[in-house]
C-alpha positions in Angstrom: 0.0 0.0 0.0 1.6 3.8 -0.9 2.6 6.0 1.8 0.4 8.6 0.0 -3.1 9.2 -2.0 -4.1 11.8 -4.3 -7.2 13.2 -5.4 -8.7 14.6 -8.6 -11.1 16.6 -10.6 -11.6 16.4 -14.2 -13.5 18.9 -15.9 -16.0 17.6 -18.3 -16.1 20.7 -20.8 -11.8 20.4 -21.4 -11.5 17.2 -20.3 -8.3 18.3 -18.3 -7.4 17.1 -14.9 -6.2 18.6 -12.0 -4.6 17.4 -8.6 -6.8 18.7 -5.4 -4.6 17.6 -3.2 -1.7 15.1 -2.3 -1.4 13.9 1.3 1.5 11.7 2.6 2.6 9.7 5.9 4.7 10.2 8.4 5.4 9.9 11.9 5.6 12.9 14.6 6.4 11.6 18.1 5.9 7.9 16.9 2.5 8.6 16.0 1.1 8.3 12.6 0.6 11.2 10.9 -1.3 12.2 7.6 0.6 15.5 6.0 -1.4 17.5 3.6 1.3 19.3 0.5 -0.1 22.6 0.4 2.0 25.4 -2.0 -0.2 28.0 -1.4 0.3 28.2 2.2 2.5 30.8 3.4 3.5 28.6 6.6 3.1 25.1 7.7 0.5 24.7 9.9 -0.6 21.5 12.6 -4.6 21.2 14.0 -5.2 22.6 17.6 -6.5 18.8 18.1 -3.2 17.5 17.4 -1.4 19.9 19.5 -3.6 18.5 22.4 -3.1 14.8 21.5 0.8 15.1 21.2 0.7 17.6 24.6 2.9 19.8 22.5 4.0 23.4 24.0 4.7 26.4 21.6 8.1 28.1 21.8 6.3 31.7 20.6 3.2 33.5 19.8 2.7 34.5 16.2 2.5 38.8 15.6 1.8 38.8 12.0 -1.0 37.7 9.6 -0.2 34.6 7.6 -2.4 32.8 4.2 -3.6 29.4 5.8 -5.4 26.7 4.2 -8.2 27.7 1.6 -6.1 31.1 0.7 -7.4 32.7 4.0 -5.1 35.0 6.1 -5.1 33.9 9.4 -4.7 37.4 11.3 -7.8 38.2 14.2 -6.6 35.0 16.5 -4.3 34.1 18.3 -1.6 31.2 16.5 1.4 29.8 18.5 4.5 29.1 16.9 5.4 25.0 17.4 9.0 23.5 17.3 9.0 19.7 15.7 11.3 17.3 15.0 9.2 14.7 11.8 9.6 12.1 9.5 8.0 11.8 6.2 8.5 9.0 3.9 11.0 7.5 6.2 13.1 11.2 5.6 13.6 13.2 9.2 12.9 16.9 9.0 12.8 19.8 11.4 10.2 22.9 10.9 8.4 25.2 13.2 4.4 24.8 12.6 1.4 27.6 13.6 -1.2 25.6 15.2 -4.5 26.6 13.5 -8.1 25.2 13.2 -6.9 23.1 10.4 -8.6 20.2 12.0 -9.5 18.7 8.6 -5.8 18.2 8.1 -3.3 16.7 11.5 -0.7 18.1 9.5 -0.1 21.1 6.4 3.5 21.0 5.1 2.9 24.9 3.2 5.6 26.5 1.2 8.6 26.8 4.1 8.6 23.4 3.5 8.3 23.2 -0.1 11.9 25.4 -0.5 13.4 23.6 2.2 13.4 20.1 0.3 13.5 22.0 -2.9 11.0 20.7 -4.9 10.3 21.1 -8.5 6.5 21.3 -9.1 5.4 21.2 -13.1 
């Protein structure tokens, strides 16, 4: 079974087909995790749920508006700044993470991440 899953759309008047989204899994804290790739993202974010779950505790408090999940920026409440060590695919990483109501999602790996591994998207 793949360590990942995709979904699609296809539009029925060009007949061209797009990726929604790509999710992948991990481990944080030797718990499973489900990551969501999101470019659009201008952080990488975790659900408050998780934070609770994994008893995390935030190293800071965010002072500046950032573009969360759905293009939304994230400005009028309150987001801590989390510290975490993560694999994904077997590959250790390090990042800090906003905790947001992204409950949807445990986990959104946003654009920090995406130049960090420097991926090539086409």
């Amino acid at each position: 079974m793949p360590n990942y899953t995709y979904q699609t759309l296809t539009s029925s008047t060009t007949n061209v087909t797009t990726i929604l989204h790509i999710t992948l899994k991990g481990e944080i804290n030797q718990r499973i995790v489900h990551y969501l790739l999101d470019c659009s993202t201008t952080a990488n974010f975790h659900s408050k749920s998780f934070v609770k779950k994994l008893n995390l505790i935030p190293t800071s408090r965010l002072n500046e508006p950032v573009r969360g999940l759905d293009n939304k920026i994230l400005s009028n409440i309150p987001l801590y700044i989390y510290h975490l060590w993560y694999t994904l695919q077997g590959i250790p990483f390090e990042n800090t993470f906003i905790g947001a109501s992204t409950d949807r999602y445990q986990v959104v790996l946003g654009l920090p991440w995406f130049c960090q591994v420097n991926s090539r998207i086409d």
